[in-house]
N, C-alpha and C positions, 0 to 999 in steps of 0.2 A: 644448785638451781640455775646458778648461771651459766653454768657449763652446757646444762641443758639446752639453754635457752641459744645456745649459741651452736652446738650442733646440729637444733633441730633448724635457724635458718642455714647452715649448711646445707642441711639436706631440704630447705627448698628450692635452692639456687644455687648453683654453682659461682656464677657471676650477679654484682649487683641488675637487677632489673628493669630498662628503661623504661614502666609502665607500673604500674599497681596491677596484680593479678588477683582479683579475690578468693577467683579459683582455686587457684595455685596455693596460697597462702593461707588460707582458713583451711581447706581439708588436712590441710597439714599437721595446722596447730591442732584439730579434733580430733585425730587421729593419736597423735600424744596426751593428749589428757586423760581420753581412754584407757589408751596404753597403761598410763601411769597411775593409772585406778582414782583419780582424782573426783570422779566423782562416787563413786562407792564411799557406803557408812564407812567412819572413821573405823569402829568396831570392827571392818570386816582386817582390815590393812595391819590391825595392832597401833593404828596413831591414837595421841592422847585427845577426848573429849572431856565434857562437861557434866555429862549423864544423863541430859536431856536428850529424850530424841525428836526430831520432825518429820513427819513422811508424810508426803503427797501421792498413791496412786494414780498416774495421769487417767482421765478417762479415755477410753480406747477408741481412737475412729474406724468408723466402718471400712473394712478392705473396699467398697464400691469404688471408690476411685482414689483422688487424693488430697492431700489439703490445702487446706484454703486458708483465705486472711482470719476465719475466724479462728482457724486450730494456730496458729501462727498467734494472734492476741491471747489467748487461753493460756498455750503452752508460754507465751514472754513471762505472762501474772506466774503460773507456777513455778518456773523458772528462777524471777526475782526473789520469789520467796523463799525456794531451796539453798541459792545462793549466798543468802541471809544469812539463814539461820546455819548455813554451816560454817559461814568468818563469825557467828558467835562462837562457836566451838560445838556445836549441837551437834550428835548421832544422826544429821541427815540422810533421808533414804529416797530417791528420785524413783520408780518404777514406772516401766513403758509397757506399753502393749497394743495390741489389735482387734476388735471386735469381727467374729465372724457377719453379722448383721444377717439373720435367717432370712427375714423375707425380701426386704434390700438385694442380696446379695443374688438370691435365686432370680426374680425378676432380671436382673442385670444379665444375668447369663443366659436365658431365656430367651431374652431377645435380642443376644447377640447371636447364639444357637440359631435361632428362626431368619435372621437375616443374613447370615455366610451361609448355610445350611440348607437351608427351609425346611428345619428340623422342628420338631417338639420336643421337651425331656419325657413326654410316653413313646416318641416315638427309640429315642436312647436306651431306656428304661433307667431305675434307679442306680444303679453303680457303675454304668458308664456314663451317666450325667452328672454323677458327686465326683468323677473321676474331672469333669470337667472344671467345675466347680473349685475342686481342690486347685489343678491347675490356674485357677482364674485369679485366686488365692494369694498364691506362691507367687505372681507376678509384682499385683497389686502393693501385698505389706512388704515386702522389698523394697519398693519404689517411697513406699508412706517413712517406715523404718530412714531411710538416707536422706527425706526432705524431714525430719525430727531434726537430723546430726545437722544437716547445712543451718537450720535456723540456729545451732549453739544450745540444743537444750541439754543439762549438762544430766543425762539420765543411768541410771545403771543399769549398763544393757545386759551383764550376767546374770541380771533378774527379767529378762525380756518374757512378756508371756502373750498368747494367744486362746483366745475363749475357748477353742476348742483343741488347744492340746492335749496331751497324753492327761498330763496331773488334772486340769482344769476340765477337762471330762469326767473323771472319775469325781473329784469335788462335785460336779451337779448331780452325779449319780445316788454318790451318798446323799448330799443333801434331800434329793428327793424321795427317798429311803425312809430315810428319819423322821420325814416331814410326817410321811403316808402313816408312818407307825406314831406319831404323834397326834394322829387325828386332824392335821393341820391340813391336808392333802385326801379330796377326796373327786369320786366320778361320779355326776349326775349331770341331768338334763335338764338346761337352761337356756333362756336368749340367749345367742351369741353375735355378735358382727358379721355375718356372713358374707365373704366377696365373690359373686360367682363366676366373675374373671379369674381370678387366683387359685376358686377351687379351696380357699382356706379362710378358716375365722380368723378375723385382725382385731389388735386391742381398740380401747377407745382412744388412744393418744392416735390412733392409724387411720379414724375414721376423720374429715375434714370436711366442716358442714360451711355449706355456700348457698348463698342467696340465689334463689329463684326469682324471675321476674315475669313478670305474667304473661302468658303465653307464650312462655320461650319453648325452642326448641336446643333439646341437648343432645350430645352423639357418647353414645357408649359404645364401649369394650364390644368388640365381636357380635356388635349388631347392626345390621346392613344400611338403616338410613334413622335419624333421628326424631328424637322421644317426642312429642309434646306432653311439656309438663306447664307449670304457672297456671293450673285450672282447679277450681273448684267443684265438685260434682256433688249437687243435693239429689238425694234419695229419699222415696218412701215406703217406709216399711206401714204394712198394714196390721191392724190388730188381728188377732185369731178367732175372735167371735165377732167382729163389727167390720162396717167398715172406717169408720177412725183410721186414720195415720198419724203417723212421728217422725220426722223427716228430719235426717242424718246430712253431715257434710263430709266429704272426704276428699281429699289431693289419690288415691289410692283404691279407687273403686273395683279392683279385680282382688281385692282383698275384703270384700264382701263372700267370699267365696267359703271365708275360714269366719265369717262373723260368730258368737255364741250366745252373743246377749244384745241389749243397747242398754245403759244407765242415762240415769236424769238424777236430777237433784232432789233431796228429800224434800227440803223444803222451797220447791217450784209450783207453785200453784198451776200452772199449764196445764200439767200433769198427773198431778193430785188422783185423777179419776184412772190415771193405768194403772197405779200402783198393784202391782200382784198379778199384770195378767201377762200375755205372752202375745209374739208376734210372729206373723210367716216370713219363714225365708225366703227371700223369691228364686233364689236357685239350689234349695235341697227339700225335699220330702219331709219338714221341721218344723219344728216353732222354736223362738228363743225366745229367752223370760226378758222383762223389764226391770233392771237391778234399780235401787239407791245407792248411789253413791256419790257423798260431798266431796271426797277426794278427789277424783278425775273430772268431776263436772262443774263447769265454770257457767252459773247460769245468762249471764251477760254475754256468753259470745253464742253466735250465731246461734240455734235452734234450743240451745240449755240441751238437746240429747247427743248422745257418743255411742257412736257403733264400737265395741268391744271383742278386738279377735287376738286373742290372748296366743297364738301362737306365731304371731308376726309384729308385733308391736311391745317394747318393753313396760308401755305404762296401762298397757291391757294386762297385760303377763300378771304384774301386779292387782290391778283390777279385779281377774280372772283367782289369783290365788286367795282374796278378801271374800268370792262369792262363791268359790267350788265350779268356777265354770270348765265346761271342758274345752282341750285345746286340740283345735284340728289343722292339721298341719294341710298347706293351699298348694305349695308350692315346691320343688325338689332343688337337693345342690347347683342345678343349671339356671335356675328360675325360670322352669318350664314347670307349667300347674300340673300335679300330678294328682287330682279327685278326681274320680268319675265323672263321666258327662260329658258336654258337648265342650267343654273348654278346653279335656285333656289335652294335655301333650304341648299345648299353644306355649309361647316366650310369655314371659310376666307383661312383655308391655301391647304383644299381640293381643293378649288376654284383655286387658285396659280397653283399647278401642272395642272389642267384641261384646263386652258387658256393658259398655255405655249404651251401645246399638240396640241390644238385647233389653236395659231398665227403658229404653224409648218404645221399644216394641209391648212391653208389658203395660205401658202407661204409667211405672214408676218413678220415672224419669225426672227431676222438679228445676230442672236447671242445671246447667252449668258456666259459672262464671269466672273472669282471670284472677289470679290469687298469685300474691309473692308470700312466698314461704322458704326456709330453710330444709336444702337436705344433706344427709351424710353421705360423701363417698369417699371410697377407699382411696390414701394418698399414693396406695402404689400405682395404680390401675385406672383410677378416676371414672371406674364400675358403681353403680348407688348401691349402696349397701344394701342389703336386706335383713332384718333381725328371723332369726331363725331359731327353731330349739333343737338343741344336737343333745346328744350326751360328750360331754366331755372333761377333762380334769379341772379343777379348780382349786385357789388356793384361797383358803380361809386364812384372811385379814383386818380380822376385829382386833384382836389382842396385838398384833404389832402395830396396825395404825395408833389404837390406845394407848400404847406405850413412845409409839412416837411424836404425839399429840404431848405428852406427859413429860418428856424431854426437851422441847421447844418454849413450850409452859412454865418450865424449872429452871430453864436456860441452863443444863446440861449440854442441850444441841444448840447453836447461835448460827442464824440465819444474816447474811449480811450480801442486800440493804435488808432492817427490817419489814421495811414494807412488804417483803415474800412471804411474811407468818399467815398474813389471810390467807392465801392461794394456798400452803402448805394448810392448813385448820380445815378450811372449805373442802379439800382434796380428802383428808384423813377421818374428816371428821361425816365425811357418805360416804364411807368406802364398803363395798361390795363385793363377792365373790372374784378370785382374780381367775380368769380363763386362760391357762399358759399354756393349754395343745392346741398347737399348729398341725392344718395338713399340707404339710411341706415334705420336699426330701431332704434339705439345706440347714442342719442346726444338731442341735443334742437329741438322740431317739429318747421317747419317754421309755423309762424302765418298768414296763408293765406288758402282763402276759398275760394273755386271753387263754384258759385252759379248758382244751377239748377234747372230749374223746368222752372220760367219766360221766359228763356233767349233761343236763338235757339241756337242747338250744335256747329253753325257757330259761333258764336259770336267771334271775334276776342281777347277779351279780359274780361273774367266772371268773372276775380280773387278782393279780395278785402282782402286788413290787415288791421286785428284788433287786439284789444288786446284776446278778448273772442268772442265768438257768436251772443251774444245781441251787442256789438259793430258792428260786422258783418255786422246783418242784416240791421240796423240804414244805416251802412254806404251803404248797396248795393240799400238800397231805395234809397237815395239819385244820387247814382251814376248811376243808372238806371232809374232811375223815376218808379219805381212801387207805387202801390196802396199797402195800409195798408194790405189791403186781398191776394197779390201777397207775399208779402215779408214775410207775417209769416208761407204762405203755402209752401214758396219758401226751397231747401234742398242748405245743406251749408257743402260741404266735405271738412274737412280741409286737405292742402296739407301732402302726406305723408312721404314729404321728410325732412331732418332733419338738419340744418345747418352746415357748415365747423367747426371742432374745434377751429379753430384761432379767427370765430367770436368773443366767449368766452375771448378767449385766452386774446385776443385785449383788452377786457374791463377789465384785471385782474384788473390791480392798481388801477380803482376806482370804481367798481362793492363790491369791497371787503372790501373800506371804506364807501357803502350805499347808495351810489348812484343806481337809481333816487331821492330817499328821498336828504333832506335837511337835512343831520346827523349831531350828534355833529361831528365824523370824516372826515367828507368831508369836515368840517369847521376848521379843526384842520389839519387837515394830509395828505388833498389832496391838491398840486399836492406831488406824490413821489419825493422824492432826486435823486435815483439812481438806474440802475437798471442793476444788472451784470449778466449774461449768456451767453451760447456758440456764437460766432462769426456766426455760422449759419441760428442764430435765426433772422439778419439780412435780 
C-alpha cells in the first residue's frame, strides 16, 4: 500500500509543488481508486467480507444539465454511508447512473432546436430529432458522470447504467409485457393532464397549481397577448318548462359548451321544487337534467348549484360516472373548440371572451366578478392545463399501493424522518389509475400494436403487447382468431407514444442489478438497503 501510495505521488509530480493543486492531485488519487477497484463489492475482487451486504442505487439525475449543490448534498449522505459500511467489512455495492428525463429532456432540446435553427422537431421529423436528442445526451451524462468523480463519490462505475440502454430497455419492455398479461396494465379512456403546448399528457407531480389573483392577467405558451383570468362568471340556466332559473358560477365559462347536467344538493331546500326536471342549454339544441348530488355540492358556497361537464373537469368526470351522464368532448389537442357552431375552430380563451359576449346578448348573463382561485399549469411550459379524455395506457395501482401502505404500517419499509408517513399514507392511500403514455418522441416506445388490416375500424379494442412484432402477430392471431394468411398480411403500427419517466424510474434499483435475467447481482444485491432522496420524490 505504500509503495502505492508513493508511486502514485510520483506520478503527480515530478517535483515537490510550490502551490496546492487540487486539480492535479485529486483527479489523480480518483483515478487510482478506480483503477484499483476500491470501490467495487468486496465479492467482486475475491477480498474477505462479513456477509452483509449494503447497496445504495444512486438515484439518477436528469441528463438536462448538470448538478447542482443539491445532487452534491444527496450524493455526500450516500456516500458517507457506503463508506461506512464498507470499513465494517460489508459487501458494499455503490451504483451510478443517469435518467434519460422524457419530457425534461425533449423540451430542452426543442428549444435549443427552435433558437439556433428555427426549427421544430416536426419540422426534423422523428429520427433525425432523437438523433438530436441522443447527441444532446452523450454531451450532457459525460459532463454529470466527471462532476460525480470530482466530488469523490466512491461509485462502481462497472456497473454504470443509463435508463435507456440497451439492458434497461429491454427490462421496461418486459416489464410492461408482464404487467399487460397480469391484468395490471390496461387502455381506456380517462381524464388526463393535458398540455397543449407540449402536445402531451403530464403526470400530476408535472402539473403546478398557483394562485390567481383577481383580475390578473396571464401570458401563455403560443398565445399572442394575455389571458384574463381572476374572474368569476354567474350564469343562468333556465328551466325547460318555466321560466325559473338556477344560476351557475364558473372561472371557465367556454366550458359551458361540454356542460351535461347541473347538481344541487339533495337536501337544499332552494331547490327542493327542480328536483327531476331539466334545463336549456343555451348553446345546444338540449336540455340537461338536474342531478342530486351531496358529493360535489357544497350548499354554503355560492349558489349550492354546479354546472357539471364531465369531459373537462375531473370531479364532473366523477359526478358524471355517479349519474350516467354523457361526456361531450368541447374542445381538441390544440384547445381550439371543436363542436359545431359559431365557436368552432376559435382558441379556448378566444372562445371565453365570445360566450361571455354571447350569455350578455341572450340575457343570461348574471354578473361577473374578481375571484382568486388556484390553477394547474404544466411545470414544463407554464401552458394551463386542461383535463381532457383521451384513451390512453394506465397502470393499475390499488394492490401495490396496498401493499406499500402495509410495509410502512409493519415498518418492513422505515421512512426517515417519520413525519413523511402522512404524505406517503395520504399519497397511497387515494391512488388512482397511473397514466404512463406520453405523446412524446424522447423516452421508451410503448410496446403496443395497433392491428390493421383484419379488423373493422370499429373494433373496440385492435391493440395487442408484445415484446417484438413476431410476438405481435402470434399474439393477435390468437386474440382474434385470424387465419395464418390474415395475420401475416395483417399491418401492426406500433403505438407512437412513449412511456412516463417514472415508469423507468420505478424499476431503478433492480433493472440496474439485471433484472429480468437471473444475475449474479440480483442474487447478491437485490433487494437495495436504502434509498435516500428529496422528500418530493415521495
Amino acid at each position: 500500500m505504500l509503495r502505492r501510495c508513493v508511486t502514485m505521488m510520483k506520478t503527480l509530480s515530478k517535483e515537490m509543488a510550490t502551490a496546492y493543486n487540487p486539480d492535479e492531485v485529486e483527479s489523480g488519487w480518483y483515478t487510482w481508486w478506480e483503477n484499483s477497484g476500491f470501490f467495487r463489492p468486496a465479492s467482486d475482487l475475491g477480498r474477505a467480507h462479513n456477509g452483509k451486504k449494503f447497496v445504495i442505487v444512486s438515484p439518477p439525475p436528469n441528463v438536462t444539465g448538470y448538478l447542482h449543490l443539491g445532487h452534491a448534498l444527496t450524493g455526500a449522505v450516500q456516500d458517507t454511508l457506503i463508506r461506512y459500511h464498507r470499513m465494517k467489512g460489508d459487501n458494499a455495492l455503490y451504483v451510478p447512473g443517469t435518467d434519460h428525463a422524457g419530457i425534461a429532456t425533449q423540451v430542452v432540446v426543442e428549444k435549443r432546436l427552435m433558437k439556433e435553427e428555427g426549427k421544430s422537431r416536426q419540422d426534423l421529423g422523428r429520427e433525425e430529432f432523437l438523433k438530436r436528442v441522443w447527441h444532446f445526451k452523450e454531451n450532457h451524462a459525460g459532463v454529470i458522470t466527471k462532476q460525480f468523480r470530482e466530488i469523490g463519490l466512491s461509485m462502481d462505475w462497472t456497473r454504470e447504467h443509463f435508463t435507456m440502454d440497451d439492458h434497461c430497455a429491454g427490462a421496461v419492455v418486459e416489464a410492461f409485457v408482464r404487467m399487460h398479461e397480469d391484468g395490471l396494465i390496461h387502455r381506456s379512456t380517462r381524464l388526463v393532464n393535458w398540455c397543449c403546448a407540449l402536445q402531451s399528457a403530464i403526470s400530476d407531480l408535472e402539473v403546478e397549481f398557483s394562485d390567481v389573483e383577481k383580475n390578473a392577467k396571464i401570458a401563455i405558451p403560443g398565445y399572442g397577448r394575455k389571458v384574463d383570468m381572476g374572474q368569476l362568471t354567474h350564469v343562468a340556466y333556465k328551466l325547460a318548462d318555466s321560466d325559473d332559473e338556477i344560476v351557475i358560477a364558473t372561472t371557465r365559462p367556454e366550458t359551458l359548451l361540454g356542460d351535461t347536467a347541473v347538481a344541487v344538493h339533495p337536501e337544499d331546500p332552494r331547490y327542493a321544487k327542480f328536483h327531476g326536471k331539466f334545463l336549456k342549454c343555451p348553446f345546444r339544441d338540449d336540455q340537461i337534467p338536474i342531478v342530486l348530488d351531496a358529493t360535489l355540492v357544497d350548499m354554503s358556497f355560492g349558489t349550492g348549484a354546479v354546472k357539471i361537464t364531465p369531459a373537462h373537469d375531473p370531479n364532473d368526470f366523477e359526478s358524471g360516472q355517479r349519474h350516467g351522464l354523457a361526456q361531450i368532448t368541447m374542445m381538441d389537442l390544440h384547445g381550439n373548440i371543436c363542436m359545431d357552431g359559431p365557436f368552432k375552430g376559435m382558441h379556448r380563451f378566444d372562445c371565453r371572451k365570445e360566450i361571455t359576449k354571447k350569455l350578455e346578448e341572450m340575457g343570461l348573463l348574471r354578473g361577473i366578478e374578481p375571484y382568486e382561485y388556484r390553477v394547474g399549469r404544466c411545470s414544463r411550459t407554464g401552458d394551463i392545463v386542461e383535463p381532457l379524455l383521451m384513451p390512453q395506457w394506465f397502470v393499475d395501482c390499488s394492490e401495490m399501493a396496498r401493499q406499500s401502505v402495509e410495509a410502512v404500517r409493519n415498518k418492513d419499509l422505515c421512512l426517515y424522518p417519520s413525519s413523511h408517513e402522512a404524505v406517503w399514507f395520504h399519497w397511497l392511500e387515494n391512488i388512482k389509475p397511473w397514466c404512463v403514455s406520453r405523446q412524446l418522441w424522447w423516452g421508451h416506445r410503448i410496446p403496443a400494436y395497433k392491428v390493421v388490416g383484419p379488423l373493422p375500424d370499429s373494433h373496440p379494442d385492435p391493440w395487442v403487447v408484445a415484446r417484438n412484432l413476431d410476438e405481435a402477430r402470434a399474439k393477435a392471431k390468437a386474440k382474434f382468431e385470424l387465419t395464418e394468411e390474415q395475420a401475416q398480411s395483417a399491418t401492426f403500427d406500433q403505438d407512437p407514444d412513449v412511456l412516463d419517466t417514472w415508469f423507468s424510474s420505478a424499476m431503478w434499483p433492480y433493472s440496474t442489478l439485471g433484472w429480468p435475467n437471473d444475475s449474479e447481482d440480483m442474487k447478491n444485491f437485490f433487494p437495495t438497503s436504502l434509498m435516500e432522496t428529496g422528500h418530493d420524490i415521495i
